[in-house]
C-alpha positions in Angstrom: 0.0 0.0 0.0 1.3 3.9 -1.1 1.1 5.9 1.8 2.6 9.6 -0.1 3.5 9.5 -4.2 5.6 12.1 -5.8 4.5 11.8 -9.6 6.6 14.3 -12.2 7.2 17.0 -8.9 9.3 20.0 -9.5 10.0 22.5 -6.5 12.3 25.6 -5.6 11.8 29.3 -3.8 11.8 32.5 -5.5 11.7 31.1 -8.5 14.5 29.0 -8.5 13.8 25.0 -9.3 15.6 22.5 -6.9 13.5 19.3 -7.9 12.9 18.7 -11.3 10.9 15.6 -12.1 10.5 13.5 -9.4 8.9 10.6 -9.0 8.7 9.1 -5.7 6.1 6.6 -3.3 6.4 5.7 0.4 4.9 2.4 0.9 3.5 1.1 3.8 6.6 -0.1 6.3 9.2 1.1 3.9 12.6 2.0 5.2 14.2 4.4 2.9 17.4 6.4 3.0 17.5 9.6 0.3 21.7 10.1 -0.4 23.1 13.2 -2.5 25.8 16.3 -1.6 24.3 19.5 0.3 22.4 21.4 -2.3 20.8 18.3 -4.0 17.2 18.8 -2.6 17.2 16.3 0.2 15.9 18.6 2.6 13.2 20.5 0.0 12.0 16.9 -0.7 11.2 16.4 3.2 9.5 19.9 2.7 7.4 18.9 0.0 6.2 14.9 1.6 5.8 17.2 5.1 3.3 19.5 2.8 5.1 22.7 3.6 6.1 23.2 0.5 4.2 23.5 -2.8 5.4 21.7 -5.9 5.4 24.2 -8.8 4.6 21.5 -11.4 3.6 17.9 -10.7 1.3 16.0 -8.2 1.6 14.7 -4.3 -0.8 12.2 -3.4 -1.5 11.5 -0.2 -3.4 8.9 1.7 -6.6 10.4 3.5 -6.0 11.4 6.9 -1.6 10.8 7.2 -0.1 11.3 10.0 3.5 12.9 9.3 6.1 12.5 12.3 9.1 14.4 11.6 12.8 14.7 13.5 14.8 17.9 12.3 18.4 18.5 12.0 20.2 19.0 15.3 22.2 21.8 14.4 18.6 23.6 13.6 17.5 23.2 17.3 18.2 26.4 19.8 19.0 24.2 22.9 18.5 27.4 25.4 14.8 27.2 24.8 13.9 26.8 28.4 11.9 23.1 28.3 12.3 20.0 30.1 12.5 16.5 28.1 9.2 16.0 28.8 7.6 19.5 27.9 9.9 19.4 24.1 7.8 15.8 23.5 4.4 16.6 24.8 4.6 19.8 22.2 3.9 17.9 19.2 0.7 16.8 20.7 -2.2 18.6 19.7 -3.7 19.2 22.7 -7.5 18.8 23.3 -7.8 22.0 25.5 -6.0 24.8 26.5 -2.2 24.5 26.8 -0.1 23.8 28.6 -2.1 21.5 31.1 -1.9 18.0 29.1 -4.8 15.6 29.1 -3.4 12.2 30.9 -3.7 10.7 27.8 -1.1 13.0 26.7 1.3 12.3 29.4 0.9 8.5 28.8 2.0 8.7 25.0 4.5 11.0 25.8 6.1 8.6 29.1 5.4 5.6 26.8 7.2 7.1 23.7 10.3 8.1 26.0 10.8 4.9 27.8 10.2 3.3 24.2 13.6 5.1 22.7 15.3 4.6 26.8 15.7 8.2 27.4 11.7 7.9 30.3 14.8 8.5 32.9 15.7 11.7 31.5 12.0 13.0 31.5 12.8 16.0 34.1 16.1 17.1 32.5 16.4 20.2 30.5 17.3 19.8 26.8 20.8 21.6 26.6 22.0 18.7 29.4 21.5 15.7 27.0 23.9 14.3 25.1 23.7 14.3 20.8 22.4 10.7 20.9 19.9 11.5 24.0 19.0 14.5 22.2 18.6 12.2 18.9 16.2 9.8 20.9 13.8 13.0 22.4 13.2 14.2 19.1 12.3 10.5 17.5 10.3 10.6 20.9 8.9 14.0 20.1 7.6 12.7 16.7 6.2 9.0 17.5 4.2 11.0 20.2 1.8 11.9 17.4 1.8 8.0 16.2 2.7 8.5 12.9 2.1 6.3 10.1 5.1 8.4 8.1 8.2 9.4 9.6 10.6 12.1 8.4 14.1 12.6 9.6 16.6 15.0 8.6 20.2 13.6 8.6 19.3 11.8 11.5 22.7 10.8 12.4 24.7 13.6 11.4 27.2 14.8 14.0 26.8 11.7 16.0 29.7 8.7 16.7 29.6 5.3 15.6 27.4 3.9 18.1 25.0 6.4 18.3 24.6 6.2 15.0 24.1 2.0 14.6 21.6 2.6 17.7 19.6 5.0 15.9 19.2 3.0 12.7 18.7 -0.1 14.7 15.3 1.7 16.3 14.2 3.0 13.2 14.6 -0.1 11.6 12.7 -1.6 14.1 9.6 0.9 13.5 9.8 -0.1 10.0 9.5 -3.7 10.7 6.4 -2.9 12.9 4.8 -1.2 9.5 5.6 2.4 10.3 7.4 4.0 6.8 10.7 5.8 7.8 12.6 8.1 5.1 15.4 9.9 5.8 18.2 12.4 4.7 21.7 11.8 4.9 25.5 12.4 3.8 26.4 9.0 5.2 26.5 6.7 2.3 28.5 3.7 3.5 26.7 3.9 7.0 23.2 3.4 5.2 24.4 0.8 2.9 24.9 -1.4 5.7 21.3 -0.5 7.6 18.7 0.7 5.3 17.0 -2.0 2.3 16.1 0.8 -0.3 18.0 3.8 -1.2 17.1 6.8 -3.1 20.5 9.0 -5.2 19.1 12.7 -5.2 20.8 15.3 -7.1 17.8 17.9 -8.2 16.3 14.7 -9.6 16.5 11.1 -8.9 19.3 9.6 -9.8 18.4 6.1 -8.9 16.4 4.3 -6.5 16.5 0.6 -5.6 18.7 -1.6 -2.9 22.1 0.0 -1.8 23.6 -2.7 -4.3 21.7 -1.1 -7.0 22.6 2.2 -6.2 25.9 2.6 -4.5 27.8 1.9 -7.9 30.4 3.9 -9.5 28.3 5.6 -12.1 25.7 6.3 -10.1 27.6 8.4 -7.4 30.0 10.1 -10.1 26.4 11.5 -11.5 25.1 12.4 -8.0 28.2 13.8 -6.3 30.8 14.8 -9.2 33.7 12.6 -7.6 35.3 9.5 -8.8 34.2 7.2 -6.5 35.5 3.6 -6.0 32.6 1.0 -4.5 34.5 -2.6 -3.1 32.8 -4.9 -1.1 32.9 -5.9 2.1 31.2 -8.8 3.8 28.2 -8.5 1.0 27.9 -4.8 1.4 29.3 -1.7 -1.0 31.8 0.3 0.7 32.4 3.9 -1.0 36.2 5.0 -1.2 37.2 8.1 -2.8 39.9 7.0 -5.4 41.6 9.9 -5.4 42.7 9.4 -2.0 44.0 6.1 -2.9 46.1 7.5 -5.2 47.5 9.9 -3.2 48.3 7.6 -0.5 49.5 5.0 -2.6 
């Protein structure tokens, strides 16, 4: 089942086109990673499956009544905003009366999707005090608070380490497998290679779209990111290598 289809979509601002021609559909429990350089239109895509951005040409179809869950950048966040774990969450409810007195059905999706993603601990804490994967975890928190059946993430595991960044993928994986659809932005080619089962190249249009095998091949990622690019193998998954640092070193 299609949950959101891009058919023939263009978008920009002022004017200016950064999608030209995309085609794209969310099915129902997909898990799907969207790769290209900054400037590619990863983050006007989100814009236009969020519906906060109108295509100029083209059509969005969307299923009746979708609920869109949606994790920003970090870097975006101003982490002085003076809120509690707990109060950043319970914000993307839409509250049945007058804010900011929460219904207890409120607090109970919000303590539920906080102990969910291990961070129910932290509930009390301001925001600034958390750590980038803690952080990470409130904002996934924040969005499965409105029980999505589409979530959106933003380079999800930008700025992160290693762990953090398996851990974060692990539970988005697992959401996926329970039929939530996940799609999300990223830099971090050979880190979704390894975790995500369909990959979309964006550069203004897509490139290609299929498994990482599929798309994570030389002539693929010269066309999206301009670089000569060497893919091996490792253990049945595409590792990217610039080959011009090869050469150097070699």
């Amino acid at each position: 089942m299609t949950l959101l289809r891009l058919d023939g979509v263009c978008a920009g601002y002022d004017g200016g086109r950064v999608l030209h021609d995309v085609d794209l559909g969310v099915e129902v429990g997909g898990f799907t990673g969207v790769v290209g350089p900054s400037g590619s239109g990863k983050t006007t895509l989100l814009r236009v499956l969020l519906g906060t951005l109108r295509p100029t040409a083209g059509a969005v179809t969307r299923t009746d009544g979708l609920r869109v869950g949606y994790v920003p950048q970090l870097q975006t966040v101003s982490w002085d905003f003076p809120v509690t774990v707990a109060e950043c969450v319970l914000m993307a409810r839409r509250p049945a009366h007058v804010w900011p007195w929460p219904t207890r059905e409120e607090r109970s999706d919000v303590a539920a999707a906080l102990d969910r993603l291990g961070i129910g601990a932290l509930a009390d804490r301001h925001i600034r005090e958390l750590s980038g994967g803690q952080q990470q975890r409130m904002f996934l928190a924040r969005a499965l608070a409105r029980r999505p059946q589409l979530l959106l993430l933003d380079e999800p595991t930008s700025g992160v380490d290693v762990q953090t960044r398996h851990e974060v993928l692990h539970l988005l994986a697992g959401l996926a497998r329970e039929g939530m659809s996940v799609l999300l932005t990223t830099h971090d080619l050979n880190g979704m290679a390894a975790h995500l089962p369909h990959v979309v190249a964006l550069n203004g249009r897509v490139v290609a779209t299929g498994r990482p095998e599929d798309v994570i091949r030389p002539a693929v990622l010269e066309e999206v990111y301009g670089a000569r690019l060497e893919v091996l193998e490792h253990l049945g998954i595409p590792v990217v290598v610039d080959r011009s640092h090869r050469e150097v070193a070699s």
